[in-house]
Structures are given as C-alpha cells and as structure tokens.
C-alpha positions in Angstrom: 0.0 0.0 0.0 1.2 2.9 -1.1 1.4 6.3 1.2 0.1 9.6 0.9 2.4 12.7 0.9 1.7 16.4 0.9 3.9 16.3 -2.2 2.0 14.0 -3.9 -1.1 15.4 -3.1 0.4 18.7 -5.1 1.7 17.2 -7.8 -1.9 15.6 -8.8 -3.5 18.8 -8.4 -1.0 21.5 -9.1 -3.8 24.2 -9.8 -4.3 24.5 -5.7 -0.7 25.9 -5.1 -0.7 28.1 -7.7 -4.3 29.5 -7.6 -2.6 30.3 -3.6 0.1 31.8 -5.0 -2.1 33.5 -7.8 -4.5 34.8 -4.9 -1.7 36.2 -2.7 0.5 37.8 -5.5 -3.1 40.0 -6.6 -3.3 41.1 -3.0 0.1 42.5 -2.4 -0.4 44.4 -6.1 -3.6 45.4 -5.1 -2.6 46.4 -1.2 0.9 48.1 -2.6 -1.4 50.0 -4.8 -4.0 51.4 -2.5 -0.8 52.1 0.1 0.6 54.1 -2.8 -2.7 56.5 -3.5 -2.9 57.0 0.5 0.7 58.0 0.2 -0.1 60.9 -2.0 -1.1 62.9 1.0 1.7 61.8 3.4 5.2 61.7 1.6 6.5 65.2 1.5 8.0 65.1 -1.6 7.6 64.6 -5.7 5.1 61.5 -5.8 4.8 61.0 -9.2 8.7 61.2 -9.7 9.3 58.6 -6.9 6.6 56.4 -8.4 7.9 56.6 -12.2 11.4 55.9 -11.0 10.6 52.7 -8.7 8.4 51.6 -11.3 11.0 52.1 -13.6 13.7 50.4 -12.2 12.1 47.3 -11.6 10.4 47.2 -15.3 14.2 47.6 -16.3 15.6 44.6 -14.2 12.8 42.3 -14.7 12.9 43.3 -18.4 16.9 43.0 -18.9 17.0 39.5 -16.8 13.4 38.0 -19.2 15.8 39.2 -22.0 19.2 37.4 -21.1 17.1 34.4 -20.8 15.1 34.7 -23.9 18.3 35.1 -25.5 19.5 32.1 -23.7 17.3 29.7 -24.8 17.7 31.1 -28.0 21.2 30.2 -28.0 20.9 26.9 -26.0 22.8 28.0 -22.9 22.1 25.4 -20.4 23.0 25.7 -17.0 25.1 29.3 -17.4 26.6 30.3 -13.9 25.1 34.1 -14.8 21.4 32.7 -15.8 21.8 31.4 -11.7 23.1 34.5 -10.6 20.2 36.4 -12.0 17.4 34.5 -10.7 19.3 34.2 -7.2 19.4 38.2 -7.7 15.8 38.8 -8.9 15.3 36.5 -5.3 17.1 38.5 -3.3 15.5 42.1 -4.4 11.9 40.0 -4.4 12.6 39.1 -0.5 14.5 42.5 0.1 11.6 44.1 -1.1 9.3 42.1 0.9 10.9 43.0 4.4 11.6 46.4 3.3 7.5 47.2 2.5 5.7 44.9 5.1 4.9 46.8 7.8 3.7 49.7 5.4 1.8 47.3 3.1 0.5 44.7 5.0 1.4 44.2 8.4 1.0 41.1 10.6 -0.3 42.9 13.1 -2.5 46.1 14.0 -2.7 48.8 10.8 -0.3 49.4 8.2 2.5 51.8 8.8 2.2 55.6 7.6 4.2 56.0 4.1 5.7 58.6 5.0 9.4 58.5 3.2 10.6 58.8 -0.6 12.4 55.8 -0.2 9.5 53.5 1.2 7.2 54.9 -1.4 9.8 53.8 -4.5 10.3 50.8 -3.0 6.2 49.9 -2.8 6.3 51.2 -6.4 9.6 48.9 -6.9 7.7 46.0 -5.6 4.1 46.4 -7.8 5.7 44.8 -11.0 7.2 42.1 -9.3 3.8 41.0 -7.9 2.4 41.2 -10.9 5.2 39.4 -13.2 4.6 36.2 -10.5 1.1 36.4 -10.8 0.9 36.3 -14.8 3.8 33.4 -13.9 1.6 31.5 -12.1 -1.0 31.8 -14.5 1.1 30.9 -17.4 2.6 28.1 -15.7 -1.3 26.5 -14.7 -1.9 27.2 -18.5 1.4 25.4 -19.6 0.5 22.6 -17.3 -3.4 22.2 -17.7 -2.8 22.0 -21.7 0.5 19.4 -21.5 -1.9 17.6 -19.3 -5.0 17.6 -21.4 -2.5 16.8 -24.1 -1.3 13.8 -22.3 -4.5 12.7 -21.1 -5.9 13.3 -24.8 -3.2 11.2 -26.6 -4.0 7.9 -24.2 -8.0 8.6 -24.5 -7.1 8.4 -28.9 -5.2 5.3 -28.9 -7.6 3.3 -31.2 -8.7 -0.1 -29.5 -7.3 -3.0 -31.7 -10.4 -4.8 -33.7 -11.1 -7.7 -33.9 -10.5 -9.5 -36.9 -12.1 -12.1 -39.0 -10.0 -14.2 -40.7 -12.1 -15.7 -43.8 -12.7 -19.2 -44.1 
C-alpha cells in the first residue's frame, strides 16, 4: 500500500498551489497600490517622480534578466553560472523588497504603517511589478500545465482499440 504525501497530493493537483500563489500575488499588487494613492497625502515630496522611477527600475531589471534568458534559450545556454546569478538576484531584491515594504503594506499585526518616506514609497512602487510578473507566472505556468496535461490525457484517451479480426474461411 502505497502512502500519501503532501507532495504528492500537489503534484496531482498543481492548480491549488498556484491558484494560492495567484491569490496572494493580486493582494500585495492590489494592497501596494491602494498604500501608494494613500501616500499621496503623506510623503512630503515629488510623488509621481518617486513612483515613475521605482516603477522604472524594476520594469528595467525584470525586463533585462526575461531578456538574457530569452536570449539564452535562444542560443541553448544550459545551466550558465550568470542565468543562476540572475534569478538568485531577482530572489534576493523580491525578498529585500518584501521586508523592506511589510509593515507599510501589510502588516502582521494592527494597521499598516504611515508611508511617509521617498524611499519607502519607491520601494512599494519597486515592488508592484514584481507582484504582478509572479502572478501572470503562475498563471502561465497553470496554462502550460493544464494543456500538457489535457494533451497527455488526450493522446492515451485516442489510442484506437485493436479490432477484432475475422479471418475468412
């Protein structure tokens, strides 16, 4: 008899970790935006500036490190020691990010902190693209998988039955 794991649980239905992941990636987006409009009245400084620029910057990383990989494949780089340093870069600002905008976006206790810095505010801004690049991620990898599924499940369901045959007499 064969036991039951967690893992395996996952693995035969993958849409429940990523519709999580999907779920919580549109409320950070959607919390980091709502903290940035209440920050127009309490950051003493150029909003839109601060905005355009965090926004910027992490449109320009996500864009440059999508690109190096595109090209990659591309190319057939396999295992390339820089492809590993990106994504364990593109981690580290993700998780930077993360502790640097919690307590002003959503705490795990009591209210939200008060925005009330230039640098928070670009680094909420910094952090709105990422959220979204992992939730059309998610999607696109529940896509990839529910269609090389169907496809797999399709090609088994096609297999003509053998006939039977009458030999003639």
């Amino acid at each position: 008899m064969r036991r039951s794991s967690l893992r395996d649980y996952f693995e035969r239905h993958p849409a429940i970790p990523l519709a999580i992941a999907c779920l919580a990636m549109a409320g950070l987006a959607a919390l980091s935006v709502k903290r940035l409009d209440h920050a127009r009245a309490t950051v003493h400084g150029n909003w839109a500036l601060t905005v355009t620029v965090g926004v910027a910057t992490s449109l320009a990383v996500i864009g440059l490190t999508t690109g190096w990989f595109w090209s990659a494949y591309r190319r057939k780089v396999r295992n390339s020691k820089l492809g590993l340093a990106l994504i364990l870069g593109l981690a580290g600002l993700f998780v930077l990010g993360m502790a640097v905008t919690r307590q002003a976006v959503a705490p795990q206790i009591g209210q939200p902190d008060p925005v009330t810095t230039p640098v928070q505010l670009g680094a909420i801004a910094f952090m709105v693209p990422f959220y979204c690049t992992l939730l059309a991620l998610c999607a696109y990898t529940y896509k990839h998988g529910r269609s090389a599924r169907t496809r797999s499940v399709g090609t088994l369901s096609r297999v003509p039955a053998r006939r039977a045959t009458c030999s003639p007499r």
